[in-house]
C-alpha positions in Angstrom: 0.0 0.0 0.0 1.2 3.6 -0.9 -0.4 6.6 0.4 1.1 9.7 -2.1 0.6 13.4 -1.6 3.0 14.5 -3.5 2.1 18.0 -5.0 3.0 17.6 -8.8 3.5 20.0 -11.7 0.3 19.6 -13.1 -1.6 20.0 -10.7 -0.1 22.5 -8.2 -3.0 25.2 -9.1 -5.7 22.5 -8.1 -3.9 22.0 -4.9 -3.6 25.6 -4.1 -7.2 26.2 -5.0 -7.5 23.1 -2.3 -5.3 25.1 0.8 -7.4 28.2 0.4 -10.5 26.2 1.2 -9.3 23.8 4.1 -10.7 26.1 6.6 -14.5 26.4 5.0 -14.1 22.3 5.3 -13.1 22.7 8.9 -15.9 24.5 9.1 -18.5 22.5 7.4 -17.0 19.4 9.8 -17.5 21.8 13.1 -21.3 19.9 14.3 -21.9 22.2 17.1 -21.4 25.0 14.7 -23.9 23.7 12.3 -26.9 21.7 14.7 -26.7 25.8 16.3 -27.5 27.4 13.0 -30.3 24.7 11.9 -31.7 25.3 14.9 -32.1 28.7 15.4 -33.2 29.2 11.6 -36.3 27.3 11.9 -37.1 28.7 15.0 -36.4 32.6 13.7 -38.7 31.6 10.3 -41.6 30.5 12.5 -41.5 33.3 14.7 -41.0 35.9 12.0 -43.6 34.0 10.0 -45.9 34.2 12.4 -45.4 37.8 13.8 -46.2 39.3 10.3 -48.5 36.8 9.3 -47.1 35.7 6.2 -44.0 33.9 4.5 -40.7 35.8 4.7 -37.8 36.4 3.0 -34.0 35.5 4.5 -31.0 37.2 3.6 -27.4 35.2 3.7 -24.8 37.8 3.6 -21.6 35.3 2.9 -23.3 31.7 1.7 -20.2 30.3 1.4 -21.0 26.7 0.2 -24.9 28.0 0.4 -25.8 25.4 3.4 -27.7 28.5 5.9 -29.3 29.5 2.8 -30.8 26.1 2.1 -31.9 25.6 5.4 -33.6 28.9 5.6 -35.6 28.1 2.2 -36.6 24.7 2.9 -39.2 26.2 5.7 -42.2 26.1 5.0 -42.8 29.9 6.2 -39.8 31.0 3.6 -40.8 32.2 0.5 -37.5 33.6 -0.9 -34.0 33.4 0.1 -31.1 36.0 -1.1 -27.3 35.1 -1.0 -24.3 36.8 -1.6 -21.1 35.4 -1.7 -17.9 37.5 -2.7 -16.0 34.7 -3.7 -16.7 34.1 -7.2 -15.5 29.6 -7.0 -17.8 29.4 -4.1 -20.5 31.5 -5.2 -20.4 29.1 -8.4 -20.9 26.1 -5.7 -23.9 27.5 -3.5 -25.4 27.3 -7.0 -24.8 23.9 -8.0 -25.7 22.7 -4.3 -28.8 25.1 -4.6 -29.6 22.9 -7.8 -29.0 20.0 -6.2 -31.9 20.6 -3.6 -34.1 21.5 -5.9 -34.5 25.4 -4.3 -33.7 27.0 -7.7 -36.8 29.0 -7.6 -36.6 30.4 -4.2 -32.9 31.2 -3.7 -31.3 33.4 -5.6 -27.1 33.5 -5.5 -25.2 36.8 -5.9 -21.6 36.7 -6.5 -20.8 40.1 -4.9 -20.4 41.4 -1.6 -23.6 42.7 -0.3 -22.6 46.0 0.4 -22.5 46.7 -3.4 -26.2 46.4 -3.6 -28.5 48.6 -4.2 -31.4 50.0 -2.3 -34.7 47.7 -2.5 -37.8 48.6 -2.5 -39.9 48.2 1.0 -41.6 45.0 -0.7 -38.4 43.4 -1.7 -36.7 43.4 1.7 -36.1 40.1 4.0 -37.2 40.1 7.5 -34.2 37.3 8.3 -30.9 37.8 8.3 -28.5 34.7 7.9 -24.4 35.7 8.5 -21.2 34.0 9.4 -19.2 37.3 8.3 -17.3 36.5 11.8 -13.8 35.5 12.9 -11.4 34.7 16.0 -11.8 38.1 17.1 -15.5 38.3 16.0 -15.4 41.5 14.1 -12.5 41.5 11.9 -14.5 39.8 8.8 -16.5 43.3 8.5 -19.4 42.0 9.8 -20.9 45.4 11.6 -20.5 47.2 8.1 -22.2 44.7 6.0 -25.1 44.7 8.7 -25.4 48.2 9.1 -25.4 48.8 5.1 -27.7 45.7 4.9 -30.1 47.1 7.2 -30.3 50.5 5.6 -30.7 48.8 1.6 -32.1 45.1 2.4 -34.1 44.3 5.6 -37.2 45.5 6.5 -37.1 47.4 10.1 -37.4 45.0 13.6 -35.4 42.3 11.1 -34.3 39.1 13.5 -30.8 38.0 13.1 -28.8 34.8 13.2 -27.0 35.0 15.3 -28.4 37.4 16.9 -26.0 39.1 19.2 -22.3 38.3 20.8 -20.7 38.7 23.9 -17.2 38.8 24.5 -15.6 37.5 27.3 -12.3 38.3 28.3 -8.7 37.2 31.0 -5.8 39.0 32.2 -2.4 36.4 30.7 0.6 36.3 31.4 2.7 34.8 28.4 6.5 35.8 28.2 6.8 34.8 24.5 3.9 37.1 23.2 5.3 40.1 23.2 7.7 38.8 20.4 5.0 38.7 17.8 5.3 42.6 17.7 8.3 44.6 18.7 11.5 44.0 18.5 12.8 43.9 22.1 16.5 44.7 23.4 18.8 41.9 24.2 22.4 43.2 25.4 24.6 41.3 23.9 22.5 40.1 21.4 24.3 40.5 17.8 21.0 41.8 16.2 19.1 43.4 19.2 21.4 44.8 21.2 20.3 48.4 22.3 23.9 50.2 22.0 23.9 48.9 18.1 21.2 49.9 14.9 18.0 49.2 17.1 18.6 52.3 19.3 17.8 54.4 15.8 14.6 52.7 16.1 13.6 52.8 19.9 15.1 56.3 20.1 14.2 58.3 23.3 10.0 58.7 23.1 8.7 55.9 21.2 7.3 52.9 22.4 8.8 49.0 22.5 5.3 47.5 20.9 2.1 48.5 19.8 -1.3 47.6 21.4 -2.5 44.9 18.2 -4.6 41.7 18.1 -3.7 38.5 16.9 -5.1 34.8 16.8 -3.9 32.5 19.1 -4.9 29.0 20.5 -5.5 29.9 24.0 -5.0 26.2 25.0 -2.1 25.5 23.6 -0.6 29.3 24.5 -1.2 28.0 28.5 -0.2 24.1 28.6 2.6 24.1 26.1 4.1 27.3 25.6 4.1 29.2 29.0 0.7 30.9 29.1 -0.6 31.6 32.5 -4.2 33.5 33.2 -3.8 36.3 35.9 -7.3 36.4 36.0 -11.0 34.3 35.9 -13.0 35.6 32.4 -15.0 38.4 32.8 -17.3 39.8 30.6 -15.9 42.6 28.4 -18.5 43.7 25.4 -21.9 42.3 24.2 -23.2 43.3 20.5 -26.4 43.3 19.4 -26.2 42.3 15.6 -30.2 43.2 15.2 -29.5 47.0 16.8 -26.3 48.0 15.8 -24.2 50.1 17.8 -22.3 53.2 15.6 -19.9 53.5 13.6 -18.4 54.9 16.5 -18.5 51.7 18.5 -18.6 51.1 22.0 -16.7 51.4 25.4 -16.4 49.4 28.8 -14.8 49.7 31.8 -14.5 46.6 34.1 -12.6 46.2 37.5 -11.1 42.8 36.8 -10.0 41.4 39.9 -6.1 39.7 39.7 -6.2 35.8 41.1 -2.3 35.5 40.6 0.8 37.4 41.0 2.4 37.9 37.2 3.0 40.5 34.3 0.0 41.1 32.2 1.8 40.7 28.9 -2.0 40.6 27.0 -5.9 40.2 27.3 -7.0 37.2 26.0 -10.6 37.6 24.5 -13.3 35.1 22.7 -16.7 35.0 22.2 -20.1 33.4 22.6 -22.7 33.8 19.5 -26.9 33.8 21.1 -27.8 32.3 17.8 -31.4 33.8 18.8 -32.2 36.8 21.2 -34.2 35.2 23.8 -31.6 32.5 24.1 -33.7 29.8 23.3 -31.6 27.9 21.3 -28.2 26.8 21.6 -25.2 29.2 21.2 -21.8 29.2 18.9 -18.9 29.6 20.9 -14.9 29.5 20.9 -14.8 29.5 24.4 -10.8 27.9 24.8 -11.5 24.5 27.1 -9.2 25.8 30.2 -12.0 28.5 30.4 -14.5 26.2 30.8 -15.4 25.8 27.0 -16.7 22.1 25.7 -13.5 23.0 23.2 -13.6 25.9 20.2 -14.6 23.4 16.8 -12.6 25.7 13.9 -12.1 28.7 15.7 -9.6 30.0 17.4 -9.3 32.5 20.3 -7.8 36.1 20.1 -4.6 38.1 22.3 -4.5 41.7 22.4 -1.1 42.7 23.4 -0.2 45.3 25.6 2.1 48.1 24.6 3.6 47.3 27.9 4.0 44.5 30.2 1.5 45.5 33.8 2.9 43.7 36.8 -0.2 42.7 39.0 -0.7 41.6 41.9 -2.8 38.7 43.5 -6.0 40.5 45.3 -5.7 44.1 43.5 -8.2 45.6 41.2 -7.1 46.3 37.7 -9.2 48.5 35.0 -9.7 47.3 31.7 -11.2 49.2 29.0 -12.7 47.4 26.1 -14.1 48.9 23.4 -14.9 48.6 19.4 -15.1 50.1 16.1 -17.0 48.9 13.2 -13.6 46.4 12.8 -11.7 45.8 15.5 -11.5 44.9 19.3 -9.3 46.5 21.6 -8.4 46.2 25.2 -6.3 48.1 27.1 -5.3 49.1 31.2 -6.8 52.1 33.1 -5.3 53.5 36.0 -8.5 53.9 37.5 -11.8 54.3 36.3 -12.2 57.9 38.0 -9.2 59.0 36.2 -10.3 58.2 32.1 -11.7 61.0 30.4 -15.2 59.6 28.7 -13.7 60.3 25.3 -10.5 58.6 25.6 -10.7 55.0 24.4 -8.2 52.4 23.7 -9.1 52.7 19.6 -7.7 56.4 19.6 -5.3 55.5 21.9 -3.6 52.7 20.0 0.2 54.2 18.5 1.5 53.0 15.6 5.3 52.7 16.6 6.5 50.9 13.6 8.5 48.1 14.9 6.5 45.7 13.1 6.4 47.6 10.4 10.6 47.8 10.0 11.0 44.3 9.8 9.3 44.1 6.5 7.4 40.9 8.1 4.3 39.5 9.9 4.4 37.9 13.8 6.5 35.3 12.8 9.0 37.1 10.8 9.3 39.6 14.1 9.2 36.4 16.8 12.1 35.0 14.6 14.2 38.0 14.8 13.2 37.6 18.4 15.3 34.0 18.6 18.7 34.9 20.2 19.7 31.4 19.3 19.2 32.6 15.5 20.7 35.3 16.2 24.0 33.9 17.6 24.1 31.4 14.5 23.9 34.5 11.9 26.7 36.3 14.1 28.9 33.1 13.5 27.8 32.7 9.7 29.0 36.6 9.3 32.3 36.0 11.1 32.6 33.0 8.7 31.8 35.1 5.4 34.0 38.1 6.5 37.1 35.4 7.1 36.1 34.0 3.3 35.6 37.7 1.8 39.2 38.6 2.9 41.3 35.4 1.9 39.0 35.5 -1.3 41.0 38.4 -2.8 44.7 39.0 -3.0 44.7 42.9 -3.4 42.2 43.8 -0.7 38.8 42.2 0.6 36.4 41.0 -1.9 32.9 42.8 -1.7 30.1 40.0 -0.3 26.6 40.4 -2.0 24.0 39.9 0.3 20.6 38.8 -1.5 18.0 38.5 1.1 15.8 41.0 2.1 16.3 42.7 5.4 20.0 44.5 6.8 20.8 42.4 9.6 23.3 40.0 8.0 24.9 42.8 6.1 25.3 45.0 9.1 26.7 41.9 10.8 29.6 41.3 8.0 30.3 44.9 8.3 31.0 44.6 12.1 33.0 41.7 11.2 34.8 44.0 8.9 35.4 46.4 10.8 35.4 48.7 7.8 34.6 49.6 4.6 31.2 50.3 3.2 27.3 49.1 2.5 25.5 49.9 -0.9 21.9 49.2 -0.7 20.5 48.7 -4.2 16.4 49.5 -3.7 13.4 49.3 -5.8 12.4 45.7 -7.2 16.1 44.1 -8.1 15.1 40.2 -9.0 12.2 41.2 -11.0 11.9 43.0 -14.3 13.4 46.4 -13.8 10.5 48.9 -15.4 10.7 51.5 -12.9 13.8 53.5 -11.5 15.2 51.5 -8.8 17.1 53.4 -6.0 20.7 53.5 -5.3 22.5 54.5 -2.4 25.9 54.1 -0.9 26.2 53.6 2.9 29.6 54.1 4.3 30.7 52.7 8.0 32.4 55.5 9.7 34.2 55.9 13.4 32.7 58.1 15.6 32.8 61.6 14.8 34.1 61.5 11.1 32.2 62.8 8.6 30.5 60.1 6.0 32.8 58.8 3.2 31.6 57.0 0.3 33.9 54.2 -1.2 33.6 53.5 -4.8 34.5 49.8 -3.7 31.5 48.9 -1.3 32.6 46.1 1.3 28.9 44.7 1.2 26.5 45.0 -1.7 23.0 45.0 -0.2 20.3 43.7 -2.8 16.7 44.6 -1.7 13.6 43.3 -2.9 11.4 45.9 -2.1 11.1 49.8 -1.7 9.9 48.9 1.8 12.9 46.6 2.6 15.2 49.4 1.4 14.0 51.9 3.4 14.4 49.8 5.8 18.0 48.4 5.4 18.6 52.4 5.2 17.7 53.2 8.5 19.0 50.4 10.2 22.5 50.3 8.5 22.3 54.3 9.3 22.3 55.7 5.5 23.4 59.0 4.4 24.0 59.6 1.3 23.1 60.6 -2.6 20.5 58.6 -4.9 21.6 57.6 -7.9 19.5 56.6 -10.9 20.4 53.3 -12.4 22.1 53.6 -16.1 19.8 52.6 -19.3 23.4 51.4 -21.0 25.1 48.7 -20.9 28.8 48.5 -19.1 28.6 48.7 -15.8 28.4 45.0 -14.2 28.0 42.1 -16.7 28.5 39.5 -14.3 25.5 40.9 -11.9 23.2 41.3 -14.2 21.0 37.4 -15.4 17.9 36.5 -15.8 16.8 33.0 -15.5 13.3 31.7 -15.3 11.7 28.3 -14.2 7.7 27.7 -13.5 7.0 31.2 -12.4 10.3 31.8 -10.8 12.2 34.9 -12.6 15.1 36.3 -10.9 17.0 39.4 -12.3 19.5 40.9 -10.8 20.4 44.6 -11.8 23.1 46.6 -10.1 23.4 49.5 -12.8 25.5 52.8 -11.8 27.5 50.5 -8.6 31.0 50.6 -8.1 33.0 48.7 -11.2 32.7 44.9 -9.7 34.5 42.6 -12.7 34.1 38.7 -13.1 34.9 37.1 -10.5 35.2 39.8 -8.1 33.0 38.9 -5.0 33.6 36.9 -2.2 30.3 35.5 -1.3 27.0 35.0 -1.5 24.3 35.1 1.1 20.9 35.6 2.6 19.2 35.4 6.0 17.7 33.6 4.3 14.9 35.8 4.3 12.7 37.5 1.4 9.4 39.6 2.2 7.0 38.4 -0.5 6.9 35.2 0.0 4.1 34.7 2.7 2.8 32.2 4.0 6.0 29.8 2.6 6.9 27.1 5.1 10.5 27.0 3.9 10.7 25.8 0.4 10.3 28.9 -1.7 12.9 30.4 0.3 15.0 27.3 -1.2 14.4 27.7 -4.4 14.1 31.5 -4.4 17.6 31.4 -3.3 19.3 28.7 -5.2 18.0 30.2 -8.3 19.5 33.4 -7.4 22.8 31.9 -6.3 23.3 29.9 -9.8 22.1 33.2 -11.5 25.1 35.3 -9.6 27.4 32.4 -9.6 29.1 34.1 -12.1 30.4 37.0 -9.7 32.0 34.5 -7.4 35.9 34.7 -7.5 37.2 30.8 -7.3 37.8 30.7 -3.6 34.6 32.7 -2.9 31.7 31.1 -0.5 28.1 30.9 -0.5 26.3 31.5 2.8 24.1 29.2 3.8 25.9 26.5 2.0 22.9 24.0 1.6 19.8 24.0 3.6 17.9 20.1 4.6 14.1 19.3 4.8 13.6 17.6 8.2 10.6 15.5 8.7 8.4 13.6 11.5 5.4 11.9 11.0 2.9 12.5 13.8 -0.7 11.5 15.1 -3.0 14.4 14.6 -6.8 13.1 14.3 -8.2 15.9 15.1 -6.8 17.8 11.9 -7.0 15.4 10.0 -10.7 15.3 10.5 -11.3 18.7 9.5 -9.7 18.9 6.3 -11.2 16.1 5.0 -14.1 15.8 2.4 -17.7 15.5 3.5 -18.7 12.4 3.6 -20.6 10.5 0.9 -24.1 11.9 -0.2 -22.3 15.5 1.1 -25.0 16.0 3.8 -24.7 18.5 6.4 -27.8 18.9 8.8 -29.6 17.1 6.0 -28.6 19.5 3.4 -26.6 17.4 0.2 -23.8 20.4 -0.3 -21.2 17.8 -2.1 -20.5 20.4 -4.4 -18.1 21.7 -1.8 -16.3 18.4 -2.8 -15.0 20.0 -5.6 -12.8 22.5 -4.0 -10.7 20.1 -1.8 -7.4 18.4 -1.7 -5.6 17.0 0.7 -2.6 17.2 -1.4 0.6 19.3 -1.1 1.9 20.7 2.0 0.5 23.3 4.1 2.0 25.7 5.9 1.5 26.1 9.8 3.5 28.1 12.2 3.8 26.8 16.2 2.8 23.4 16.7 -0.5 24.5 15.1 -1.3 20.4 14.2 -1.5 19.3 17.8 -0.1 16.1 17.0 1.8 13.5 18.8 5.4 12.0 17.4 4.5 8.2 16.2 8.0 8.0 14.4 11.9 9.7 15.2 12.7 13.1 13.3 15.0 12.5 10.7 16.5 14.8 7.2 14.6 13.7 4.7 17.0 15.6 1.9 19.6 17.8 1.7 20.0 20.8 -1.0 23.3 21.7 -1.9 23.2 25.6 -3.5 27.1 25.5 -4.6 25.5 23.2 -7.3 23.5 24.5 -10.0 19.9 25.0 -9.3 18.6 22.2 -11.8 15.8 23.6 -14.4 14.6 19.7 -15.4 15.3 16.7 -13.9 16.8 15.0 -12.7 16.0 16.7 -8.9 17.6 16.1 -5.7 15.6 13.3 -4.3 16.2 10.4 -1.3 14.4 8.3 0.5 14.4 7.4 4.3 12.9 5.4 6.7 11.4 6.8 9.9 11.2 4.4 12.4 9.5 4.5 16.0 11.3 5.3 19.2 12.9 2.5 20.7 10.7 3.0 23.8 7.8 3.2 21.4 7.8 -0.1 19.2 6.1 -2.4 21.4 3.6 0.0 23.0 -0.3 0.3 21.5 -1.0 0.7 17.9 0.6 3.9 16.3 -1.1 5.8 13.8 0.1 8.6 11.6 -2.1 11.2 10.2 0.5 14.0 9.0 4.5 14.4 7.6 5.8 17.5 9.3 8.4 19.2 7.4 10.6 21.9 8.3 14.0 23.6 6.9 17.7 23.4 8.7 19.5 26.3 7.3 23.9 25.3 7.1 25.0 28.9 7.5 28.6 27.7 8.0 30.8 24.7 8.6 29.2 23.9 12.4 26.7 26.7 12.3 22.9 26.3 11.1 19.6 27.0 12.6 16.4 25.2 12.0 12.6 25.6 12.0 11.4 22.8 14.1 8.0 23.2 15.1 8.5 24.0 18.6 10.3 27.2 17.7 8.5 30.2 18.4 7.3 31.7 14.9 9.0 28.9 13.3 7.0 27.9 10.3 6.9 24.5 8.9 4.9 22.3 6.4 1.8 19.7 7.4 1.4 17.1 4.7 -1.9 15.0 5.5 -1.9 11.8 4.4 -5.0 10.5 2.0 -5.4 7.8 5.0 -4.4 7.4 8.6 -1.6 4.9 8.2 -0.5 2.4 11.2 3.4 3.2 11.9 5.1 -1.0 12.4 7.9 -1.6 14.1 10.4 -1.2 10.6 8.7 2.3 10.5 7.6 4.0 6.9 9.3 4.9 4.0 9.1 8.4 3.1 10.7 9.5 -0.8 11.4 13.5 -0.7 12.2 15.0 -4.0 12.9 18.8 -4.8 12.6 20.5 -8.4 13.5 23.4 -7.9 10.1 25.4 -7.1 8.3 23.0 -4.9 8.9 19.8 -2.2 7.2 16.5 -3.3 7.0 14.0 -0.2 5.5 10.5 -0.5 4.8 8.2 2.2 4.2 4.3 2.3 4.5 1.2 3.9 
């Protein structure tokens, strides 16, 4: 038996269609979630029915596979259903599953968002309104504004709504490692984040360490596996009425939250329960996290706002928390007292942009990994290692290094390795076709005291993807200097100038009006490896990205120059996750959901290719010993047809594991091991803070014998294919 998911050529658009749908499966698989909304529809038709004597009409704002709208137009008391759906592939399957149970006639799919619509008249309006426009932190799907437009141009006045309103509920948490997802924070001694170094020109006297921001989190997994620790029981925060909106404006709470444990209060920790009907009649939608209480959260996850600044609190003491909303966001924040807050100050214009996230051209995992001292420490050595190969690589004087990935921080740290010399950062869009004027500036290391100097021989050459990462690299590596507008004419730098292509990859490299750099004139190559644009990549864009860019700049190596990291290896486990595996998977035969046949849905899944988590987001267990599954050497040639790197390796149990109960895998686990220098690499592993790694799910839970399972790991240059079997 062999259980493949390898993501292949042909059908890598099918399989990526497939990934942007595995949450609405999640979803369709959560039964709480859907027994709540058959529920309360029924009941809501009857009683709307029967208040205005007549049939209604619904309104589903975001149908999604068309399920609530069906089960609103197969009461008796509903005459006409209208559903809107912004994405154009699903909107095309609420039709087909509208077909399928025979409600052609009575609901009518929209492919736009609803707030495009127009005005109806008084007789065209629906006195129900259908909506799951919600998300971890309730309101950041829009779901006020499409309400409040919907009930100006759509419902009739004293509409019901389902659900119809949501409370949020709230705890004080202490979690050291949260504040990472942020800010930047000072380490001394840290190679990167030490205060005395670059980061003091951002944290300069006045501005802030962080910015109050909201982010999902697992609640359950931030408290038993990665340090969390409530300061505080729930309390009740905000409640929304979905069928009498609030304003624009939002709304405002003040709550005296009583402290059950001595700790900092690094964030509030916020989630929400859904009365499906006003009265409370039926039951309710909920990601309430289970150490709260909760019967467990189905698909959702819980939210963190973090505070601009850790609160110590103490065990018996009163804190104030204000809560308040705008039309998309939640926000919490400390009071000193509730006497002392002025009735127009709220923590929505009191949130402060500060920019730290912002300057490392990156999302919470990008900033958490910049955060990893352990990182840091490994680039530090790496930079030692390329400024030892830059100045044997050259006879006459140091050979300049070329640093590829986005971001400063390996350049800066070559240049302290240095200790002289100079940076150019090249801006604009470098690796892709040059249309527009890139930016070119030379940034000179000086002693203290002396006035700039700009060498025409540049100790580093800073490539940078993006406007954004230049202006970045600028600041950080202290620029000062002249633009320069890159030449039209030839001349300048053959040798750093290629173009090579390969299944959407394209990387160009353009360093027109730098310093006079001949053939074989650098002394290395390297990256982070970081680069901006590729989000939500688990590891192996960044390895192709990169090789192709080496074999593309090869060219510019001089024969004892280096290339930094040296190779890179895909690490694997295969672990026990049921509970994942569950919700990505198709519906079941017949495609019935409450009753409803929405099999159409079927035709947006795939359980193939990998996906790409960051924490240990898969909840799984380890059936099977981590091993490298295949190692990617970029002083080679990145290969542009086969044949690819490929191995294959067997991952066995642990020895204290082979005779215990049956073991089942559900999931290969994949991650990256960067080899930034002879002894020096860092890796992703899962447990990593920020880390991101890849989830392959198998097409069946296989049982994991004694000899273990074989798993064949390939690599084509663009994408990782990974089969498993017996």
């Amino acid at each position: 038996m062999s259980v493949s998911a390898a993501m292949a050529p042909s059908t890598a658009a099918t399989d990526d269609v497939g990934k942007q749908y595995d949450w609405h499966f999640a979803m369709l698989h959560d039964q709480p979630r859907n027994r709540a909304f058959h529920q309360a529809i029924a009941h809501s038709v009857r009683r709307s029915a029967a208040a205005r004597g007549k049939p209604i009409k619904a309104l589903d704002i975001g149908t999604g596979s068309g399920l609530l709208a069906i089960l609103a137009a197969r009461q008796p008391d509903c005459s006409r259903v209208t559903a809107y759906e912004i994405d154009r592939r699903l909107a095309a399957v609420a039709v087909s599953n509208v077909s399928r149970n025979g409600f052609t006639d009575r609901i009518q799919v929209i492919a736009q968002h609803s707030t495009a619509a127009a005005v109806r008249p008084a007789d065209a309006r629906a006195s129900l309104l259908v909506h799951e426009i919600l998300d971890s932190d309730l309101l950041g799907e829009g779901v006020l504004p499409a309400i409040r437009h919907a009930a100006v141009a759509l419902l009739e006045p004293g509409y019901r709504a389902v659900p119809a309103r949501a409370v949020v509920y709230a705890a004080l948490l202490e979690h050291p490692g949260l504040p990472a997802f942020d800010r930047l924070a000072p380490v001394p001694g840290d190679p990167v984040l030490d205060p005395r170094g670059p980061l003091k020109r951002l944290l300069s006297p006045g501005s802030a360490l962080g910015e109050t921001a909201v982010y999902d989190v697992h609640v359950d997994d931030e408290v038993s596996l990665h340090g969390g620790r409530p300061l505080s029981a729930p309390f009740k925060a905000l409640a929304i009425n979905f069928e009498s909106l609030p304003g624009p404006e939002g709304q405002k709470a003040l709550i005296k939250v009583p402290v059950t444990a001595t700790g900092l209060v690094h964030a509030v920790i916020f989630w929400w329960e859904a009365q499906m009907e006003a009265d409370g009649s039926t039951e309710i939608m909920s990601n309430t996290p289970k150490c709260f209480g909760g019967v467990g959260s189905g698909h959702w996850l819980q939210a963190a706002c973090l505070l601009p600044v850790p609160r110590q609190a103490f065990a018996g003491e009163e804190l104030v928390v204000e809560a308040s909303h705008d039309d998309n966001s939640l926000m919490f924040c400390l009071r000193p007292s509730v006497e002392s807050v002025p009735s127009s100050l709220s923590c929505m214009s009191g949130t402060v942009s500060h920019g730290s996230s912002h300057a490392a051209m990156g999302d919470a995992s990008r900033l958490q990994t910049l955060n990893c001292r352990s990182r840091n420490l490994a680039l530090w050595r790496a930079a030692q290692w390329v400024a030892r190969a830059a100045s044997r690589a050259s006879l006459t004087a140091t050979a300049p290094v070329i640093d590829i990935g986005d971001g400063p921080f390996l350049s800066h740290l070559v240049l302290q390795c240095l200790r002289s010399g100079s940076v150019l950062a090249v801006g604009g869009r470098p690796f892709r076709r040059l249309r527009r004027q890139a930016t070119l500036m030379q940034i000179s290391k000086r002693s203290k005291g002396s006035k700039p100097s700009f060498a025409r021989s540049p100790a580093v050459i800073c490539l940078e993807r993006s406007q954004e990462a230049f202006g970045f690299s600028c600041k950080w590596l202290g620029a000062r200097g002249t633009a320069l507008k890159p030449s039209s004419g030839s001349g300048s730098v053959p040798d750093l100038k290629a173009t090579t292509g390969r299944r959407g990859w394209r990387a160009e490299v353009v360093c027109s009006d730098a310093p006079d750099l001949p053939s074989r004139a650098a002394g290395a190559l390297m990256a982070e490896p970081f680069f901006s644009d590729l989000d939500g990549d688990w590891g192996e864009a960044a390895i192709g990205l990169f090789w192709s860019q080496v074999t593309a700049l090869r060219g510019a190596l001089t024969a004892r120059g280096v290339i930094c990291p040296g190779s890179a290896s895909i690490h694997g486990e295969l672990v026990s996750c049921a509970d994942l595996w569950s919700q990505r998977q198709p519906l079941p035969s017949g495609g019935l959901v409450e009753g409803v046949d929405i099999s159409e849905m079927n035709s947006l899944h795939s359980l193939a290719g990998v996906r790409c988590m960051e924490g240990q987001s898969y909840r799984g267990a380890s059936v099977a010993e981590r091993a490298s599954l295949l190692t990617v050497d970029f002083r080679t040639r990145c290969p542009w047809r086969p044949p690819w790197p490929a191995a294959a390796v067997r991952l066995r149990p642990r020895p204290a594991e082979r005779n215990s109960q049956e073991l089942v895998a559900h999931a290969l686990v994949v991650w990256v091991v960067w080899h930034l220098a002879p002894g020096v690499e860092w890796g992703q592993e899962p447990e990593r803070p920020g880390a991101r790694h890849g989830v392959m799910l198998l097409q069946q839970p296989m049982a994991v014998p004694a000899e273990g399972l074989l798993v064949q790991a390939s690599f084509d240059g663009a994408h990782c294919h990974f089969r498993v079997s017996h």
